[in-house]
LODO-307920 format. One record per residue: residue in one letter; residue number from 1; x, z negated, y of N, C-alpha, C, CB in turn. Coordinates in steps of 0.05 Angstrom, whole numbers, plus 5000, padded with zeros to 4 digits. Glycine has a CB too. Example, Ala and Ser with C-alpha at 12.3 -4.5 7.8 and 13.67 -1.06 7.14 Angstrom:
2
{site "a",1,{5264,4844,4886},{5246,4844,4910},{5264,4844,4934},{5226,4819,4911}}
{site "s",2,{5257,4858,4955},{5273,4857,4979},{5258,4843,5001},{5282,4886,4988}}
# end
This chain:
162
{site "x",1,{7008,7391,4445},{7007,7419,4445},{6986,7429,4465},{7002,7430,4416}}
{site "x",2,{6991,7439,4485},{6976,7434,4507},{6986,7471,4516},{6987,7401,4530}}
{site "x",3,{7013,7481,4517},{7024,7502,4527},{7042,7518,4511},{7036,7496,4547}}
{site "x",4,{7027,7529,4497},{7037,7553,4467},{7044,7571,4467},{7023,7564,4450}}
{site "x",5,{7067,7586,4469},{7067,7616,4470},{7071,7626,4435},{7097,7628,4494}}
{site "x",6,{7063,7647,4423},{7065,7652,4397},{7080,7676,4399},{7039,7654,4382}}
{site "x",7,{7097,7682,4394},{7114,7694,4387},{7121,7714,4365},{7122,7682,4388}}
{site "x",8,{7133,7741,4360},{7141,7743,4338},{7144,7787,4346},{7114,7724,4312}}
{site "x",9,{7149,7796,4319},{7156,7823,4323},{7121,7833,4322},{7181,7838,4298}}
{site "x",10,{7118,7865,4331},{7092,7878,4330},{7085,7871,4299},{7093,7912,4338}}
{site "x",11,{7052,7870,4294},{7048,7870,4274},{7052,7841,4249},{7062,7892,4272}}
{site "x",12,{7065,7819,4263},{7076,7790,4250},{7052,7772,4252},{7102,7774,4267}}
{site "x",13,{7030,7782,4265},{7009,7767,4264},{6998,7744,4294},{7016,7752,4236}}
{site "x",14,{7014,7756,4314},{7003,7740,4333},{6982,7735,4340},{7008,7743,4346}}
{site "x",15,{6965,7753,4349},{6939,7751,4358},{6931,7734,4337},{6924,7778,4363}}
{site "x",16,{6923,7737,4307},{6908,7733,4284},{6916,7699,4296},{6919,7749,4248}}
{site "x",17,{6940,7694,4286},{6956,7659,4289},{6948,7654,4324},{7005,7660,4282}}
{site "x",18,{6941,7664,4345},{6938,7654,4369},{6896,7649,4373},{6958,7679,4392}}
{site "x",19,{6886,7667,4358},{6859,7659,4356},{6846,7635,4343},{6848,7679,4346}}
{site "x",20,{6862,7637,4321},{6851,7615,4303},{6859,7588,4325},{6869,7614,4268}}
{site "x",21,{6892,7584,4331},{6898,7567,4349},{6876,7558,4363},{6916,7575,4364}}
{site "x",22,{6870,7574,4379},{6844,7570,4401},{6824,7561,4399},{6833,7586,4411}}
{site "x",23,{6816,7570,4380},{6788,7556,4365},{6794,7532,4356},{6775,7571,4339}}
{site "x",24,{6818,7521,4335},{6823,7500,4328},{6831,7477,4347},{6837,7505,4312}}
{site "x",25,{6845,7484,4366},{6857,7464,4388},{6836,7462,4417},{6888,7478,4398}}
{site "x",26,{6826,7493,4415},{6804,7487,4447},{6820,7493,4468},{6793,7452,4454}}
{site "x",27,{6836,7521,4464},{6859,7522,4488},{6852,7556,4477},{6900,7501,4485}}
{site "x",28,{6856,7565,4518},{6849,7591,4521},{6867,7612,4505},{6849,7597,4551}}
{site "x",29,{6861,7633,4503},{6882,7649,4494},{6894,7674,4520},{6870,7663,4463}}
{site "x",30,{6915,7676,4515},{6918,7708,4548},{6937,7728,4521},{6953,7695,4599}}
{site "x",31,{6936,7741,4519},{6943,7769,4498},{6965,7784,4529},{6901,7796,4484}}
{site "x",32,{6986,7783,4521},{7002,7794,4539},{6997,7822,4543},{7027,7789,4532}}
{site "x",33,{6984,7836,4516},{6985,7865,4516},{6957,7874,4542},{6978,7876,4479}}
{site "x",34,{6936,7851,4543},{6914,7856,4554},{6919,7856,4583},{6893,7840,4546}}
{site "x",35,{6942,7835,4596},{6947,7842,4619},{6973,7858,4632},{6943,7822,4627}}
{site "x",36,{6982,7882,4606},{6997,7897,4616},{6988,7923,4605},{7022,7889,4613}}
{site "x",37,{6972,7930,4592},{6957,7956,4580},{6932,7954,4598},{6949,7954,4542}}
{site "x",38,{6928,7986,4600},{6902,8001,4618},{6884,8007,4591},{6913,8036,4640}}
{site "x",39,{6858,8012,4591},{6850,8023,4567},{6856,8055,4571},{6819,8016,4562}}
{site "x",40,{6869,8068,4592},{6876,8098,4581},{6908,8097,4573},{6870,8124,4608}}
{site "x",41,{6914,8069,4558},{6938,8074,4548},{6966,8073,4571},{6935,8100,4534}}
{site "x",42,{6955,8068,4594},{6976,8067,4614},{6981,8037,4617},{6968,8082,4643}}
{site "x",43,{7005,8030,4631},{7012,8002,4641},{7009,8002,4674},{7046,7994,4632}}
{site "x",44,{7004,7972,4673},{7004,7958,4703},{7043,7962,4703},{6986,7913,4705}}
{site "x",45,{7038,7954,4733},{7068,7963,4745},{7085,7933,4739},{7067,7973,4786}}
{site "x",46,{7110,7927,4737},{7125,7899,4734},{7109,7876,4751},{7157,7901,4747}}
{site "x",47,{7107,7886,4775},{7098,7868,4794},{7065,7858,4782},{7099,7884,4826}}
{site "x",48,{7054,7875,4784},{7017,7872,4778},{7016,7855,4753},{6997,7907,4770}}
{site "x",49,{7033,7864,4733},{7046,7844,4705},{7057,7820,4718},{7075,7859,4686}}
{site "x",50,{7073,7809,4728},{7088,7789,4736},{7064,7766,4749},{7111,7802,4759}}
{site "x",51,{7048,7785,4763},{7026,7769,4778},{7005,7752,4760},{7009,7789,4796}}
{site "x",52,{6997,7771,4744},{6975,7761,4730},{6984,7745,4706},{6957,7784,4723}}
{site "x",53,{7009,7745,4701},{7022,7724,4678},{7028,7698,4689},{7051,7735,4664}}
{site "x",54,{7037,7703,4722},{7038,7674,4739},{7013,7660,4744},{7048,7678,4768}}
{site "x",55,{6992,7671,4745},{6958,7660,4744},{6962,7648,4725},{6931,7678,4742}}
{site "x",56,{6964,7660,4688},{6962,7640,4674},{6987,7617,4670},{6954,7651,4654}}
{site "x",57,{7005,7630,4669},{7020,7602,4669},{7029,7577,4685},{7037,7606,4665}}
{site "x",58,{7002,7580,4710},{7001,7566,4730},{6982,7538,4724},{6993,7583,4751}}
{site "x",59,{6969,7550,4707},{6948,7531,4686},{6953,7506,4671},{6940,7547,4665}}
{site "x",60,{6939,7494,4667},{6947,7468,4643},{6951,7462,4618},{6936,7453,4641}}
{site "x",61,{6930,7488,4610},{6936,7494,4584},{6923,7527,4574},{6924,7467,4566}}
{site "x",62,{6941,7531,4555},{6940,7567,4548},{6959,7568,4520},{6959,7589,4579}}
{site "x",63,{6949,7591,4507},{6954,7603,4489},{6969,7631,4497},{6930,7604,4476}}
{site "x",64,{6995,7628,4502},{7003,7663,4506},{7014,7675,4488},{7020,7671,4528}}
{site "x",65,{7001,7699,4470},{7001,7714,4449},{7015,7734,4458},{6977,7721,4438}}
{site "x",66,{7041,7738,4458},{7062,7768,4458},{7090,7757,4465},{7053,7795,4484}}
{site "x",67,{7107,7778,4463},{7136,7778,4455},{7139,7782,4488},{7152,7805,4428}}
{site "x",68,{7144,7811,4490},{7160,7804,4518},{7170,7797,4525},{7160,7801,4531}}
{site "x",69,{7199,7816,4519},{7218,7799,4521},{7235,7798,4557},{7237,7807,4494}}
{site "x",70,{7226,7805,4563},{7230,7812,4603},{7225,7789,4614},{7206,7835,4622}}
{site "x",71,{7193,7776,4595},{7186,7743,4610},{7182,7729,4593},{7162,7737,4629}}
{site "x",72,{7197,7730,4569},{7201,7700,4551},{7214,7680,4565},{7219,7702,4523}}
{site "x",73,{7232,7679,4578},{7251,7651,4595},{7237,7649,4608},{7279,7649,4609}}
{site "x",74,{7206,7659,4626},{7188,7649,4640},{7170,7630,4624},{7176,7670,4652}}
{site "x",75,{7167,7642,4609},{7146,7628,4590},{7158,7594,4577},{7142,7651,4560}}
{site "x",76,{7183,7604,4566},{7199,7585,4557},{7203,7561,4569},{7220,7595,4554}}
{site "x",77,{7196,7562,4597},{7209,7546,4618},{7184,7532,4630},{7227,7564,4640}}
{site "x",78,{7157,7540,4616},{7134,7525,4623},{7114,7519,4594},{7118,7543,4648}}
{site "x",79,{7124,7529,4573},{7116,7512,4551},{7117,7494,4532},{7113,7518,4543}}
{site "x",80,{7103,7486,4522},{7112,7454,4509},{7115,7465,4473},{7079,7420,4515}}
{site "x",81,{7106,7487,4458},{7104,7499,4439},{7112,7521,4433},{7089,7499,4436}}
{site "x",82,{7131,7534,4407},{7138,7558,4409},{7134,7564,4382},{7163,7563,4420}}
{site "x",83,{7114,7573,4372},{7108,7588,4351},{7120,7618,4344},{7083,7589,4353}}
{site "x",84,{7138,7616,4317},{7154,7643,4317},{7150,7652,4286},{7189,7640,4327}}
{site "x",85,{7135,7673,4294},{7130,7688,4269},{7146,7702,4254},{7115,7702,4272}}
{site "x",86,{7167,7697,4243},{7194,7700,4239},{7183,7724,4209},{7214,7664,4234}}
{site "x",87,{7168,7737,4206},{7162,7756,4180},{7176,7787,4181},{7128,7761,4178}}
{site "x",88,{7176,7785,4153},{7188,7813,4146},{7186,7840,4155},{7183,7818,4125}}
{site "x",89,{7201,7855,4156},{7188,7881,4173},{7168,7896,4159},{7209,7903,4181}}
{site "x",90,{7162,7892,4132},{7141,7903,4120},{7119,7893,4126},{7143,7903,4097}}
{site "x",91,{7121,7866,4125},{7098,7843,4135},{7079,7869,4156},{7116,7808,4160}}
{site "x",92,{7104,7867,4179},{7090,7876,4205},{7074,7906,4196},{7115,7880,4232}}
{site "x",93,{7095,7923,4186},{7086,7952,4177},{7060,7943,4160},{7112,7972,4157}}
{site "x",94,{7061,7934,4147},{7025,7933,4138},{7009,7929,4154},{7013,7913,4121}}
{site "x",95,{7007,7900,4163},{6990,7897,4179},{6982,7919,4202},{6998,7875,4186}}
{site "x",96,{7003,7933,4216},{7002,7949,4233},{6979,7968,4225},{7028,7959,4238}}
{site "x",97,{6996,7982,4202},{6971,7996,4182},{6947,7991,4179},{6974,7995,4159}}
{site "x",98,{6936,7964,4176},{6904,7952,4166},{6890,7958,4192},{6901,7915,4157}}
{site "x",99,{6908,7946,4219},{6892,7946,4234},{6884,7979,4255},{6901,7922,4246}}
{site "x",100,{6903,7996,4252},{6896,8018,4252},{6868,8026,4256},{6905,8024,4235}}
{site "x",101,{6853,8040,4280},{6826,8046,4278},{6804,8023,4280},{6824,8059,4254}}
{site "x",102,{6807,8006,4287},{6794,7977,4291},{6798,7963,4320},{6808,7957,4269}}
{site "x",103,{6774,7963,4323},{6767,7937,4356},{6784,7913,4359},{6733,7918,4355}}
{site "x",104,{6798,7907,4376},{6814,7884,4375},{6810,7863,4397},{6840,7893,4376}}
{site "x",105,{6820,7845,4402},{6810,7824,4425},{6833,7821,4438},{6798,7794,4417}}
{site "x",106,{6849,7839,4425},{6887,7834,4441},{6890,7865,4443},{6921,7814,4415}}
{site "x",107,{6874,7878,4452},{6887,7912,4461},{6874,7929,4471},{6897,7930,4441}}
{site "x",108,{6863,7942,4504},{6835,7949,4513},{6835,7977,4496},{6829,7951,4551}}
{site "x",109,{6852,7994,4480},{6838,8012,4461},{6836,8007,4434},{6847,8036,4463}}
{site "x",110,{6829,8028,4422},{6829,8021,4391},{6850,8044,4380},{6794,8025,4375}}
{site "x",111,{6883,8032,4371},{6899,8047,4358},{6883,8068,4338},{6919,8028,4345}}
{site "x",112,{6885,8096,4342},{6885,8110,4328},{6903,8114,4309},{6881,8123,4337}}
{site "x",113,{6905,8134,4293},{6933,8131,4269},{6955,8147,4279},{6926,8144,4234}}
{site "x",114,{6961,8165,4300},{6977,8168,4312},{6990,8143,4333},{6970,8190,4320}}
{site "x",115,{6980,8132,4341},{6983,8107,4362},{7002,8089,4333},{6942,8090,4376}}
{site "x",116,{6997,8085,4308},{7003,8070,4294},{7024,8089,4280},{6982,8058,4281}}
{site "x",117,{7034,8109,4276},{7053,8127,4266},{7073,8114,4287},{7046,8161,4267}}
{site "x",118,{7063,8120,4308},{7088,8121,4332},{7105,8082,4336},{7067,8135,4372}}
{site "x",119,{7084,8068,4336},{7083,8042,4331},{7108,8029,4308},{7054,8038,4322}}
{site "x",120,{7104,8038,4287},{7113,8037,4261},{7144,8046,4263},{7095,8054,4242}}
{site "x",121,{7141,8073,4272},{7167,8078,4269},{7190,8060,4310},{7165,8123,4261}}
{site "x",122,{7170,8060,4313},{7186,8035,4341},{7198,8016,4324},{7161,8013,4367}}
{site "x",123,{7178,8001,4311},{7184,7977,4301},{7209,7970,4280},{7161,7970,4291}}
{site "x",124,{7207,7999,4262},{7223,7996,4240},{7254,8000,4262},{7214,8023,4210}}
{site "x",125,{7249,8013,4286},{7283,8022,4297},{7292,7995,4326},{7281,8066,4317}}
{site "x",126,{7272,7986,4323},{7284,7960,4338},{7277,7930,4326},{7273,7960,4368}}
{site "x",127,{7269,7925,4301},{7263,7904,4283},{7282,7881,4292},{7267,7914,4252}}
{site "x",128,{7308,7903,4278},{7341,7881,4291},{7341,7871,4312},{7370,7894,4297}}
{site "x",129,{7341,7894,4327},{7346,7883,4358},{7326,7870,4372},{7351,7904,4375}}
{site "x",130,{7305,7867,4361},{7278,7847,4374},{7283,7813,4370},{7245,7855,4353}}
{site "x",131,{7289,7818,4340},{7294,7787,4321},{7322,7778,4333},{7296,7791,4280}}
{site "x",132,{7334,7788,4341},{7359,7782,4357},{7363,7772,4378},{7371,7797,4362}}
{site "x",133,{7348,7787,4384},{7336,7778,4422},{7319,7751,4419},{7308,7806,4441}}
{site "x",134,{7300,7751,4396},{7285,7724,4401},{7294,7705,4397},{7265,7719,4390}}
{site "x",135,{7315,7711,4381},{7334,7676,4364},{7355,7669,4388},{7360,7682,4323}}
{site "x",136,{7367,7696,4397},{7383,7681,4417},{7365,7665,4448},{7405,7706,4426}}
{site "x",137,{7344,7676,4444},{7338,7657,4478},{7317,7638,4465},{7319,7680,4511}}
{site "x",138,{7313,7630,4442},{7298,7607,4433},{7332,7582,4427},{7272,7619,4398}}
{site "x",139,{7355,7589,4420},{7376,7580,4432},{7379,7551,4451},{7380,7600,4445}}
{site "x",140,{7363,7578,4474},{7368,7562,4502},{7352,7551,4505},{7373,7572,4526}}
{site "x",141,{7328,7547,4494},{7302,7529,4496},{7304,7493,4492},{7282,7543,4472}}
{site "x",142,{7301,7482,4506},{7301,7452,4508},{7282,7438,4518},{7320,7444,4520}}
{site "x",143,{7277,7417,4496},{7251,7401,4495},{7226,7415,4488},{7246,7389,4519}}
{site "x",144,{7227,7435,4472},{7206,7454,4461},{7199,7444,4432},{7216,7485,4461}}
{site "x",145,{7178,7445,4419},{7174,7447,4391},{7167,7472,4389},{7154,7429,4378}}
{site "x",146,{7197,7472,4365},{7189,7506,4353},{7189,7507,4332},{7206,7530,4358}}
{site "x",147,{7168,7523,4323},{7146,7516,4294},{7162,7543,4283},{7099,7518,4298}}
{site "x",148,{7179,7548,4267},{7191,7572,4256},{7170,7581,4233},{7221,7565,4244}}
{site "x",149,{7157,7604,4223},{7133,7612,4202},{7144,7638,4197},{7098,7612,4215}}
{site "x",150,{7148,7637,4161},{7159,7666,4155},{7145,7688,4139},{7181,7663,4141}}
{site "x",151,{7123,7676,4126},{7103,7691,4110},{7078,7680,4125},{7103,7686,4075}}
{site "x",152,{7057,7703,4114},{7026,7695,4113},{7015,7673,4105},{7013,7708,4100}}
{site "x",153,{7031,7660,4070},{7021,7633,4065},{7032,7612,4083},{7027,7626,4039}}
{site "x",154,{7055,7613,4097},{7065,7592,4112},{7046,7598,4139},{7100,7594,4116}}
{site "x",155,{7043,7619,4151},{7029,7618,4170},{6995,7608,4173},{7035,7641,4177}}
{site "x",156,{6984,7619,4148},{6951,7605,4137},{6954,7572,4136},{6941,7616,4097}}
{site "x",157,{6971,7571,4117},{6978,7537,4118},{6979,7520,4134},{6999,7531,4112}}
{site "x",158,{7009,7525,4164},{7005,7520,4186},{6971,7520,4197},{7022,7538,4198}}
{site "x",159,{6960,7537,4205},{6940,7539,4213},{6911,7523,4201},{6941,7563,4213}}
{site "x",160,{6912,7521,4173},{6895,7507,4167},{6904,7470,4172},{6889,7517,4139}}
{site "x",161,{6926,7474,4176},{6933,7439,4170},{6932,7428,4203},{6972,7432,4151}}
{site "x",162,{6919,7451,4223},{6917,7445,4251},{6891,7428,4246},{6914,7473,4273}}
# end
């Protein structure tokens, strides 16, 4: 396990499951959101994104924490691990909630509770169509270990038994 991408819908616990990784294994982490979010809430352009995701996956070993689904078959096609946080949409809606108003190491602002209103209701209207999208191009994935995780205890578990 050398090249990890973690996976899963907003709110399923990536970052949380891609830090611990890091610490436990000794492999960097890159937060997809950090190299496509501005801290005034704006995005880098496709290209400026495209660039700085090819830096890291040019590497030997990495932790990449986010969905994105535009460059999952990039990712797919240079990792040896696929961690999929396969949890409930409530799962996510809480969590979304907790972290609300709190410093993060995967997002250069701090979601206010409008930022998380708007969030919430994204999530609840493309839930389907996210989890759809991820099962079909994990599919096409070959010679990958993919670690499927559907709750918090399965995901703590996993993580402690690293």
């Amino acid at each position: 396990m050398k090249r990890v991408i973690v996976i899963g819908l907003c709110g399923s616990g990536k970052s949380y499951t891609s830090s611990i990784m890091s610490k436990k294994l000794n492999l960097p982490v890159y937060h997809l959101d950090m190299l496509f979010w501005k801290s005034d809430k704006t995005n880098v352009s496709n290209e400026e994104f495209d660039e700085k995701l090819d830096e890291v996956l040019k590497k030997d070993e990495w932790i990449i924490d986010g969905f994105y689904t535009r460059t999952l078959e990039r990712r797919l096609e240079r990792c040896d691990t696929v961690i999929v946080l396969d949890t409930p949409l409530e799962y996510s809606i809480e969590n979304i909630k907790k972290r609300t108003g709190t410093i993060r190491e995967d997002l250069p602002w701090v979601e206010d509770p409008k930022d998380g209103e708007e969030l919430i209701e994204w999530v609840k209207d493309t839930y389907i169509e996210h989890r759809e999208k991820m099962n079909s191009l994990l599919k096409n994935a070959k010679n990958i270990e993919v670690i499927r995780l559907k709750t918090k205890e399965e995901i703590d578990s996993y993580l402690n038994n690293l």
